[in-house]
Kinemage of the C-alpha trace (Angstrom):
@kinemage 1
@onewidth
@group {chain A} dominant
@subgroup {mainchain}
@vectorlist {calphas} color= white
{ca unk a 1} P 0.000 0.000 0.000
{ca unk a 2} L 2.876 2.216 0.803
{ca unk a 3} L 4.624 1.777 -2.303
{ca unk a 4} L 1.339 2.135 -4.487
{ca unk a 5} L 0.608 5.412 -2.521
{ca unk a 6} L 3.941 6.878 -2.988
{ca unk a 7} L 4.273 6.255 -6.902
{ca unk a 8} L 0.707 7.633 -7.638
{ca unk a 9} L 1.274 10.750 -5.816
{ca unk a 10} L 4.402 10.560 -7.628
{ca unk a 11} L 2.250 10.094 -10.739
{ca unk a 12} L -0.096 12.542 -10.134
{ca unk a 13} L 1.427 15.104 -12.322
{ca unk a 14} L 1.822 13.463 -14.958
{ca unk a 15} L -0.804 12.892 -17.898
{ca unk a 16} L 0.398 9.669 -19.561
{ca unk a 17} L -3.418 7.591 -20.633
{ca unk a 18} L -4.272 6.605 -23.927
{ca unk a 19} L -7.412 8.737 -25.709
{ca unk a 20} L -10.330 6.829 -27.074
{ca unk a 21} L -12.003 8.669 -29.881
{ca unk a 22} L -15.716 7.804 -30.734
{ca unk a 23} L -17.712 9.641 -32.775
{ca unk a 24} L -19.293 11.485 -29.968
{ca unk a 25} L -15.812 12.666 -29.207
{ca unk a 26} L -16.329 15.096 -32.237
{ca unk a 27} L -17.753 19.052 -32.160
{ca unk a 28} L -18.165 20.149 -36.320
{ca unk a 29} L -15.455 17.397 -36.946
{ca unk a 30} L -13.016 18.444 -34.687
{ca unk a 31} L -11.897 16.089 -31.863
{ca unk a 32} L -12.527 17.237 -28.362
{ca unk a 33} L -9.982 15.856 -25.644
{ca unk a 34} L -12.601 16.320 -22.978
{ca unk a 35} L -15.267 14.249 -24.532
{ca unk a 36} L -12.813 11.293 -25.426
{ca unk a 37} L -12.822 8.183 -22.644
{ca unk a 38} L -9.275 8.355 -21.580
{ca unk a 39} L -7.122 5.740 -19.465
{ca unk a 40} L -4.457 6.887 -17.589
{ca unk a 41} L -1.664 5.107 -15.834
{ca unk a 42} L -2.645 6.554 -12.914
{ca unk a 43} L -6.072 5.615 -13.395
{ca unk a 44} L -4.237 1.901 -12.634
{ca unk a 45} L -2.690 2.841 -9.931
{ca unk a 46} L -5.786 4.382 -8.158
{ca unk a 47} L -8.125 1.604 -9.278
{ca unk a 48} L -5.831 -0.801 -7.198
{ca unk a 49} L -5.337 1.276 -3.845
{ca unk a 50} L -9.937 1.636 -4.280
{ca unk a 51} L -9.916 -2.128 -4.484
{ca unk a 52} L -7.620 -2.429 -1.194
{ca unk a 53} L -9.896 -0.189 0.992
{ca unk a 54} L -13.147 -1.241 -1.076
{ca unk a 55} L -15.090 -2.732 1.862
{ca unk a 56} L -14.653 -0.184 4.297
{ca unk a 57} L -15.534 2.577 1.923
{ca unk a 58} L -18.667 0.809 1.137
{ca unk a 59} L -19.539 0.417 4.670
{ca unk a 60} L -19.372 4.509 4.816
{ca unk a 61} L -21.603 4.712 1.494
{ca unk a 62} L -24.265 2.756 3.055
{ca unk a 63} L -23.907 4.413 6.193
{ca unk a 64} L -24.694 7.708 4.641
{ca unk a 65} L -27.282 6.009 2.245
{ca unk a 66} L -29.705 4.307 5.158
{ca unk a 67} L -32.385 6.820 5.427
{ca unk a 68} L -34.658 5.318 2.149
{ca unk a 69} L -36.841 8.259 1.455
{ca unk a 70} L -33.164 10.367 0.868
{ca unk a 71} L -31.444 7.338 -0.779
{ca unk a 72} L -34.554 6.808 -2.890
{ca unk a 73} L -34.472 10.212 -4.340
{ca unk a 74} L -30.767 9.826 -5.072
{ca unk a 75} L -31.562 6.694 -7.383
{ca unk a 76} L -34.619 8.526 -8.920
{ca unk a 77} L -32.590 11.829 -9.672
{ca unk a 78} L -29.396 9.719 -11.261
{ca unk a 79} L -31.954 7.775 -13.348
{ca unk a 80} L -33.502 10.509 -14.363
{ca unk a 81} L -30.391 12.648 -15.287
{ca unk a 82} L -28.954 8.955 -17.642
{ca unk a 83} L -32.406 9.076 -19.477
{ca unk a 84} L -32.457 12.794 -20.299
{ca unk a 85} L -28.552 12.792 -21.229
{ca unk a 86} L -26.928 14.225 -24.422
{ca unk a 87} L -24.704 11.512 -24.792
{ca unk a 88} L -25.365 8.146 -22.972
{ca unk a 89} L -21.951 6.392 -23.549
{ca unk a 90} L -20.036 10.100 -21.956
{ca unk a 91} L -22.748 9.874 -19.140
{ca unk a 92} L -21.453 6.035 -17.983
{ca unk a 93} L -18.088 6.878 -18.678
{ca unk a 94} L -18.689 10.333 -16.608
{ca unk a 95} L -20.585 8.600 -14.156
{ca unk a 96} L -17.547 5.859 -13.419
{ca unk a 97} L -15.211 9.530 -13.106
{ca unk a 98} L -17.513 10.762 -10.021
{ca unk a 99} L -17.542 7.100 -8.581
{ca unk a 100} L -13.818 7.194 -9.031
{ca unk a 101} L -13.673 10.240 -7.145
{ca unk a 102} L -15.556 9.290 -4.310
{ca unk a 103} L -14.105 6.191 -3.716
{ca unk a 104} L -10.597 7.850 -3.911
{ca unk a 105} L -11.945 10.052 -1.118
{ca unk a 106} L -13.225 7.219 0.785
{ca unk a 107} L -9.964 5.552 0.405
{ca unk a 108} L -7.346 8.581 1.817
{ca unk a 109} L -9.942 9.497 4.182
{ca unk a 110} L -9.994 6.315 5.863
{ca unk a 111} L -5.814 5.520 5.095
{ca unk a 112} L -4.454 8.975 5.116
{ca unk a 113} L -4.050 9.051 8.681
{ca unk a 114} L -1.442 6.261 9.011
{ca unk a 115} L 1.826 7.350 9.077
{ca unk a 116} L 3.533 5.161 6.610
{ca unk a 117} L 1.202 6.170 4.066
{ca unk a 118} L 0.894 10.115 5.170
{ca unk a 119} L 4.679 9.933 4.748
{ca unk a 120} L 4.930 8.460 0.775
{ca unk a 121} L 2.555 10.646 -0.101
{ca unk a 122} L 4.638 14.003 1.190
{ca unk a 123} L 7.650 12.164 -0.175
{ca unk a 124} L 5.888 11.937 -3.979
{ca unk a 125} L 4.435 15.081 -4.209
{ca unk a 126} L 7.909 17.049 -3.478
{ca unk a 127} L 9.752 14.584 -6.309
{ca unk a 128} L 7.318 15.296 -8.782
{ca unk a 129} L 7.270 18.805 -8.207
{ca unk a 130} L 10.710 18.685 -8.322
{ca unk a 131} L 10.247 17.009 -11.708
{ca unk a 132} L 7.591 19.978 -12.766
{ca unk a 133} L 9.620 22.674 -12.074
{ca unk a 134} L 12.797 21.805 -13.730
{ca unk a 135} L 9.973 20.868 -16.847
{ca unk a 136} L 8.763 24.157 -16.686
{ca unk a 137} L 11.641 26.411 -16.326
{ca unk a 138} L 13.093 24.651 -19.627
{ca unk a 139} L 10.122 25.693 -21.707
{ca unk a 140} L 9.902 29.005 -19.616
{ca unk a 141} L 13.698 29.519 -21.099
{ca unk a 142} L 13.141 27.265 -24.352
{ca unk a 143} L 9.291 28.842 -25.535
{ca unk a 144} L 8.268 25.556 -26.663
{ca unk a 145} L 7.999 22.212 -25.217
{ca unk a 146} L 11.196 20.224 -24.661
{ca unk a 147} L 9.739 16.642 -25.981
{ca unk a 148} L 12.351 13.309 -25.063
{ca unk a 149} L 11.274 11.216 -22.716
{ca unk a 150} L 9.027 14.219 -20.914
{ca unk a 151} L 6.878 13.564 -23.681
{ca unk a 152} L 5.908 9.764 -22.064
{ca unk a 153} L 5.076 11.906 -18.769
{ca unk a 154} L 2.371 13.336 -21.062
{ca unk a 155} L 4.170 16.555 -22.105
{ca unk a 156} L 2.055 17.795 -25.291
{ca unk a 157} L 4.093 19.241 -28.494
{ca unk a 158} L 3.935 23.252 -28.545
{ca unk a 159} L 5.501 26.289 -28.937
{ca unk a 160} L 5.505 29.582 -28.518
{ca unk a 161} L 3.946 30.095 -32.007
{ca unk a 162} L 1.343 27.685 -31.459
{ca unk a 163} L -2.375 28.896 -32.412
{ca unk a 164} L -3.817 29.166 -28.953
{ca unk a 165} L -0.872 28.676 -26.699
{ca unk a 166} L -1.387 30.914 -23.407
{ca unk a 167} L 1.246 33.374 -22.978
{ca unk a 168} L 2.160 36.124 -21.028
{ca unk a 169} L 3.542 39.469 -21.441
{ca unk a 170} L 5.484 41.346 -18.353
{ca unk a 171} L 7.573 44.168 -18.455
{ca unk a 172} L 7.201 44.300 -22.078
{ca unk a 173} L 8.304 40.865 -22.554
{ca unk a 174} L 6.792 38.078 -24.075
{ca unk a 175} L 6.650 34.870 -22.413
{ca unk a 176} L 5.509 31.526 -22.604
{ca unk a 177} L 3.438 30.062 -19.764
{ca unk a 178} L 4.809 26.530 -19.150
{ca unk a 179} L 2.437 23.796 -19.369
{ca unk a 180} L 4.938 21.566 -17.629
{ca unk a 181} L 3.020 18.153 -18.309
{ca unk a 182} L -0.692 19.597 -17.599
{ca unk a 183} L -2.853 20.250 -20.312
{ca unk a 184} L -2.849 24.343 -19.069
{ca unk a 185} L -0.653 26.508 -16.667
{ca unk a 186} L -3.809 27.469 -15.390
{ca unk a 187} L -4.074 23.951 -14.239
{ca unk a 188} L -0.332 23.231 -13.095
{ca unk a 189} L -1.005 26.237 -10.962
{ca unk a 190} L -4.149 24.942 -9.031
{ca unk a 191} L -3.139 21.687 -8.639
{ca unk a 192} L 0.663 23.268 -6.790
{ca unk a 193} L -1.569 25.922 -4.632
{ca unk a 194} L -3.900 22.821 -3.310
{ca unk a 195} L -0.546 21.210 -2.471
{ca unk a 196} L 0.924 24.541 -1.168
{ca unk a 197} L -2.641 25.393 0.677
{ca unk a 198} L -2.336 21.508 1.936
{ca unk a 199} L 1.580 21.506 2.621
{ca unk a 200} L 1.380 24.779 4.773
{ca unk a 201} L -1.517 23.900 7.231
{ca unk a 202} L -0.533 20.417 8.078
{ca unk a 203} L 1.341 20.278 11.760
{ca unk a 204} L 1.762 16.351 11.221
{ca unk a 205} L 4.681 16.710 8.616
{ca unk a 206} L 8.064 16.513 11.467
{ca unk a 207} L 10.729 16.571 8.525
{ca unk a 208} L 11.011 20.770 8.503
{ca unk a 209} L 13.513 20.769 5.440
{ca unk a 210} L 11.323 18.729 3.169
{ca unk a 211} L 8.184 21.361 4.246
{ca unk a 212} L 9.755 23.539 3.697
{ca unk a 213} L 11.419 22.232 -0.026
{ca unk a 214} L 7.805 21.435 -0.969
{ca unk a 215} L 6.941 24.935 -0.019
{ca unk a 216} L 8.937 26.011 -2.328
{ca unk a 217} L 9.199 24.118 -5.101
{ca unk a 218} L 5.509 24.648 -4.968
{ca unk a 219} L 5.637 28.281 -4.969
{ca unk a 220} L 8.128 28.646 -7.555
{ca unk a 221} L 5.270 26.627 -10.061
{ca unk a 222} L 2.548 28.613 -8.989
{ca unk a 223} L 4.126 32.005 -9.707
{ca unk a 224} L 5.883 30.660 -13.210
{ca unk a 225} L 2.155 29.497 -14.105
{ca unk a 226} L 1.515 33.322 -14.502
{ca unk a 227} L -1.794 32.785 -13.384
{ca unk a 228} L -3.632 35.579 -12.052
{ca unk a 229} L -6.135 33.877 -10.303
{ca unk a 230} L -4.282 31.253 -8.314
{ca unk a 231} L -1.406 34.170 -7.801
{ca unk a 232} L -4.398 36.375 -6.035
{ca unk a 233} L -5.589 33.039 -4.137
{ca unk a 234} L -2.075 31.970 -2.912
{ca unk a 235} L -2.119 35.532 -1.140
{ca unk a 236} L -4.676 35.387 0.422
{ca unk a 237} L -3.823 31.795 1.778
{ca unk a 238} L -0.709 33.351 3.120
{ca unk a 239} L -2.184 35.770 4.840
{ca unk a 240} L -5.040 34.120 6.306
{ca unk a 241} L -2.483 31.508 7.893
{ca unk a 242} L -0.010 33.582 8.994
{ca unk a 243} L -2.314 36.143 10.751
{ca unk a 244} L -3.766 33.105 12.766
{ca unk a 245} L -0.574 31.381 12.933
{ca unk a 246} L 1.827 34.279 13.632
{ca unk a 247} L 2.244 36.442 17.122
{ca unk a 248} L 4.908 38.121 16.241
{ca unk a 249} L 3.735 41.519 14.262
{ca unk a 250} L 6.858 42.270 12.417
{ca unk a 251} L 6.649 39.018 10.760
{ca unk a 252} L 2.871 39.364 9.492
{ca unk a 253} L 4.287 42.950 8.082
{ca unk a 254} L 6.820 41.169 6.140
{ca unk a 255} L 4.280 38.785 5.067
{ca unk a 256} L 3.031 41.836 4.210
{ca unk a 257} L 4.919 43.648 2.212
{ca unk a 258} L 5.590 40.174 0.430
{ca unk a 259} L 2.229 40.046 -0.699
{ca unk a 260} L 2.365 43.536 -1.776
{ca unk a 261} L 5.388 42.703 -4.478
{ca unk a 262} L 3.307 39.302 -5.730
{ca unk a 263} L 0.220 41.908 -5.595
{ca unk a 264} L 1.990 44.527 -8.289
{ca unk a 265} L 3.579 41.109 -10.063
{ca unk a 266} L 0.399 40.079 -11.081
{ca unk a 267} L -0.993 43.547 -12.183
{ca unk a 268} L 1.944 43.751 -14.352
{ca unk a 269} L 0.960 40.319 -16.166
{ca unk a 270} L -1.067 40.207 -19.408
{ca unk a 271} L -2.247 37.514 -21.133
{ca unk a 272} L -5.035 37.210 -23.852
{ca unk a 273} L -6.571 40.193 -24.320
{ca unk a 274} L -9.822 38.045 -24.908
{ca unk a 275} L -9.867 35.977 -21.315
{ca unk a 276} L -12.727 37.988 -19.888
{ca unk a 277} L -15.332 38.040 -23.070
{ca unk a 278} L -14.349 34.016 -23.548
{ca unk a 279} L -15.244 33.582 -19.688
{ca unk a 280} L -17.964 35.829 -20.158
{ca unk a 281} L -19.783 33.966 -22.637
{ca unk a 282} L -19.067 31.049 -21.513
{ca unk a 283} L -20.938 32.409 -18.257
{ca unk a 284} L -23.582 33.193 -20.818
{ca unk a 285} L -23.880 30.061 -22.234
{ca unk a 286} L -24.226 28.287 -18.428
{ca unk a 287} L -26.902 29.504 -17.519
{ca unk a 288} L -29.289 29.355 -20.811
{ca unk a 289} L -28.483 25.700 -20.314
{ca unk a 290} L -29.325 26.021 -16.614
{ca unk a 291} L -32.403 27.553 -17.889
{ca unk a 292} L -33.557 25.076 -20.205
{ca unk a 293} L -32.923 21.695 -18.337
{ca unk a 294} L -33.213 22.785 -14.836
{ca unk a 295} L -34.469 19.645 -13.626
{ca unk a 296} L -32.518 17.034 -15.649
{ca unk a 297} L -29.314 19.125 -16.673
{ca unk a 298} L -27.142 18.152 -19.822
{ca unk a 299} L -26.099 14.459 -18.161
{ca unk a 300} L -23.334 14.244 -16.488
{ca unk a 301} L -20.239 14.345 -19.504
{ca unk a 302} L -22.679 15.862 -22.377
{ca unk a 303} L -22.131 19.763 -21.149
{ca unk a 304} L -19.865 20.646 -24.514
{ca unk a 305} L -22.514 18.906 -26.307
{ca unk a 306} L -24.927 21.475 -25.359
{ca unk a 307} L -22.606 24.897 -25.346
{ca unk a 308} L -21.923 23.698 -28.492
{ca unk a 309} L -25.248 24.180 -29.914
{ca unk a 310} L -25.082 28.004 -29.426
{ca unk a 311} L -22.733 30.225 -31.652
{ca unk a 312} L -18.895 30.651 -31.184
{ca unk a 313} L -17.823 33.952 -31.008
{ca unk a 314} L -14.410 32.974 -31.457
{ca unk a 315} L -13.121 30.835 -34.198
{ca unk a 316} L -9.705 29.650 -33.329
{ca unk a 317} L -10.917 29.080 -29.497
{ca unk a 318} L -12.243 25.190 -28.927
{ca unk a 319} L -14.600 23.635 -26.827
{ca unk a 320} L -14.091 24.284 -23.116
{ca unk a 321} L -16.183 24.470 -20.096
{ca unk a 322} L -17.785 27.380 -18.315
{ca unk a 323} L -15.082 28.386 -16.521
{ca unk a 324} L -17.175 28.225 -12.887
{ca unk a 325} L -17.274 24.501 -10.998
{ca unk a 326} L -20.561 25.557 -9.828
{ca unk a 327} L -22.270 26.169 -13.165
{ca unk a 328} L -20.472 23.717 -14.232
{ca unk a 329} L -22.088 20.758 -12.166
{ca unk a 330} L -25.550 22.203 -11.552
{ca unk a 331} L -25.861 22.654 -15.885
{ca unk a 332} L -24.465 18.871 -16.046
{ca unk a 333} L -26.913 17.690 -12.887
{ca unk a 334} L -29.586 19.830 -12.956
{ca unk a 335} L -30.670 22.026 -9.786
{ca unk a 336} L -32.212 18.797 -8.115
{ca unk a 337} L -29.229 16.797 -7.695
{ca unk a 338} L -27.166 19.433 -6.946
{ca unk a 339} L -29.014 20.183 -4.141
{ca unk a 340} L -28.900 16.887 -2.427
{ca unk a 341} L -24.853 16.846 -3.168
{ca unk a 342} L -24.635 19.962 -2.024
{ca unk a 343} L -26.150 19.267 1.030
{ca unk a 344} L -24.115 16.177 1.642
{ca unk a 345} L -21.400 18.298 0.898
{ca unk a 346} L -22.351 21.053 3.332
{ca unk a 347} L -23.217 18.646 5.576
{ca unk a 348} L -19.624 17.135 6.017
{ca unk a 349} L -17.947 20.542 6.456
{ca unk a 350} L -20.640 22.179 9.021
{ca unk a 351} L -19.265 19.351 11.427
{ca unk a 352} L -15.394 19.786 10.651
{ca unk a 353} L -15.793 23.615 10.511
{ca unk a 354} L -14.037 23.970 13.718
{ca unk a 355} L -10.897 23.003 11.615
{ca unk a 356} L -8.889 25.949 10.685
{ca unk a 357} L -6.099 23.222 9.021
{ca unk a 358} L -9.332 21.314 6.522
{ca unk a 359} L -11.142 24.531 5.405
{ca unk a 360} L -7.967 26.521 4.308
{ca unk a 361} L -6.974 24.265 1.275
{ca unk a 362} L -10.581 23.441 0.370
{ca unk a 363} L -11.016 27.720 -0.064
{ca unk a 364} L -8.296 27.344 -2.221
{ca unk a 365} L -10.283 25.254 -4.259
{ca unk a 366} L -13.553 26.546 -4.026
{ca unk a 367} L -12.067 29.877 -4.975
{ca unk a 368} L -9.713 28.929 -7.757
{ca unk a 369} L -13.250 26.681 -8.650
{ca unk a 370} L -15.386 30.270 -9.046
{ca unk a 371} L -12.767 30.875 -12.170
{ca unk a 372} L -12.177 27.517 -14.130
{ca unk a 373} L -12.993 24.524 -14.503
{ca unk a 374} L -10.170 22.437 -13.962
{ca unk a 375} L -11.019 20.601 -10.478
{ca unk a 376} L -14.075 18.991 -12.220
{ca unk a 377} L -12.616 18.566 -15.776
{ca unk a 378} L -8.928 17.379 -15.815
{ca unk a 379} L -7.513 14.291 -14.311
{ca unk a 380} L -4.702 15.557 -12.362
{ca unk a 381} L -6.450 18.365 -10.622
{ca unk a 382} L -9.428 15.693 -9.848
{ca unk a 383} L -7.427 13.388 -8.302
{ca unk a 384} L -5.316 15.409 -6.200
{ca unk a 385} L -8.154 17.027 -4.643
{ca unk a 386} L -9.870 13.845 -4.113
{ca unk a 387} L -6.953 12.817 -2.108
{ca unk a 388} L -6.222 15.813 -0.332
{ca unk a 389} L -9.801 16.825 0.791
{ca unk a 390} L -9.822 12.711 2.118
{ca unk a 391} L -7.194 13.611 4.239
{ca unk a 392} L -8.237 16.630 5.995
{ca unk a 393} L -11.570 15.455 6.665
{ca unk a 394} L -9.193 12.381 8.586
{ca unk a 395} L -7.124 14.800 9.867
{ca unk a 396} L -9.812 16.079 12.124
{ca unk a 397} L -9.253 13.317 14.148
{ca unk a 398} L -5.816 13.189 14.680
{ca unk a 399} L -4.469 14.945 17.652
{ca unk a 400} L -2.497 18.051 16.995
């Protein structure tokens, strides 16, 4: 178990799966990455450590699942949303994603806590971040992707002068935003502030120098990401910590006038000129959906399907989702079954919400979550917070 846990945290980075393409994989001909059934090595790798803690997982699912009227309406709602879906075969194959999820929760929530296991999975999130940052700083200084044997770590082929790529400009320069293996900076950025957000709040982590080293390393991806949003997020996680966590006053000014520095850093980046009408309609395009199948949603998987049937302002700019997790389920489950997740949700963090350490890195989230779409779309960013919101609802009950 401890060796499994280390090597898919290790993993976890990395994008290395082989893409199915059906037809429904298509929009107008063109393939679509996020409607193509992918399997990914560490979709292997998690599989296994869900079929090791299988039966106690289960026991919690029926736990939660005993009162019939509630479980009852569960069954009708997920019935209903199958039968009204846009696309059957990306509802199963969606459906097995959320299953994957929760299991994944189930499992770190009930194994996190042992020490062996807590301790691989520090030890392979600071090697591949290790691994991520030297990736990206050689496309930072390269401007296009470096290829080799980084391409079997799922590195994609791009340059600078790729239609599309995201860039940024600062100080009059141009720059490439490194992708490292992740299918967007924007997502290579979330998934290191979780980590960061995670990293900084735990009390349970003894070895100081690796802390700190993860700290770091993490840091250094989040601010090469040039993202705006996780830049603005990872202050205010710094600040929120360290004015609970710090007595001493001239410390919290340095923090500070640290966060003043990131604060004109990020006011100094530009990217594409066109990131707030894309969002926008995007936005747009949510909630007519919302509007139209408020009860049964898209399906879970078929949400493309349906943006796509409204007009794209912008013809060299594919397929993605409304950049807002919220709109993003509630269009895909309708208002119904949002609700009752929602509440299960809620439910959950109403009794932890005397832990400062659990709701931290889950704002993170939620936050980064109100401006993409990554934590409910791409498999790295999925995982990782399935893993790390299954320990800190364990954490809880481990003395600190």
């Amino acid at each position: 178990m401890e060796l499994l846990v280390f090597f898919f945290s290790l993993l976890l980075p990395t994008q290395l799966g082989k893409h199915f393409f059906f037809p429904f994989s298509y929009l107008s001909g063109i393939r679509i990455d996020y409607l193509a059934p992918t399997l990914y090595i560490t979709d292997i790798i998690s599989f296994t450590l869900i079929l090791l803690s299988f039966s106690s997982s289960w026991k919690i699912i029926k736990q939660q699942l005993k009162n019939p009227i509630f479980s009852l309406s569960i069954y009708v709602l997920i019935a209903i949303n199958f039968i009204f879906a846009l696309s059957k075969p990306l509802w199963l194959y969606g459906f097995a994603r959320l299953l994957q999820f929760i299991f994944l929760f189930l499992c770190f929530h009930k194994q996190g806590r042992k020490k062996y296991i807590y301790s691989a999975l520090i030890w392979g999130f600071f090697l591949g971040s290790c691994a991520e940052l030297t990736l990206s700083l050689l496309q930072l200084s390269a401007r296009h992707s470096i290829q080799g044997w980084w391409y079997y770590l799922g590195e994609r082929s791009f340059s600078v002068f790729t239609p599309g790529i995201a860039k940024a400009y600062f100080m009059g320069k141009e720059f490439l935003r490194p992708y490292g293996t992740f299918s967007h900076p924007n997502s290579l950025g979330g998934f290191y502030l979780l980590i960061y957000a995670f990293i900084l709040t735990q009390k349970k982590i003894t070895h100081l120098l690796l802390k700190g080293a993860l700290l770091f390393t993490s840091t250094a991806l989040i601010i090469i990401s040039f993202s705006r949003t996780t830049l603005v997020v990872y202050i205010f996680v710094n600040l929120l910590y360290f004015s609970k966590s710090i007595s001493c006053r001239i410390c919290f000014l340095a923090k500070i006038c640290i966060s003043i520095v990131f604060i004109v850093f990020i006011f100094n980046i530009s990217g594409d000129v066109y990131s707030f009408q894309k969002r926008t309609d995007f936005f747009e395009k949510s909630l007519v959906i919302i509007v139209q199948k408020p009860f049964t949603g898209t399906g879970i998987g078929s949400y493309l399907i349906a943006q796509h049937q409204y007009p794209q302002k912008f013809s060299t700019f594919f397929e993605q989702p409304v950049h807002n997790i919220f709109l993003f389920a509630i269009a895909q489950l309708g208002i119904p079954l949002s609700l009752i997740f929602s509440t299960l949700i809620i439910r959950i963090i109403r009794v932890k919400n005397q832990s400062f350490h659990l709701l931290l890195p889950i704002a993170a989230a939620i936050l980064t979550g109100c401006a993409d779409h990554y934590w409910f779309s791409l498999q790295q960013n999925v995982l990782v917070l399935a893993v790390i919101s299954g320990i800190l609802f364990e954490y809880e009950k481990t003395p600190s």
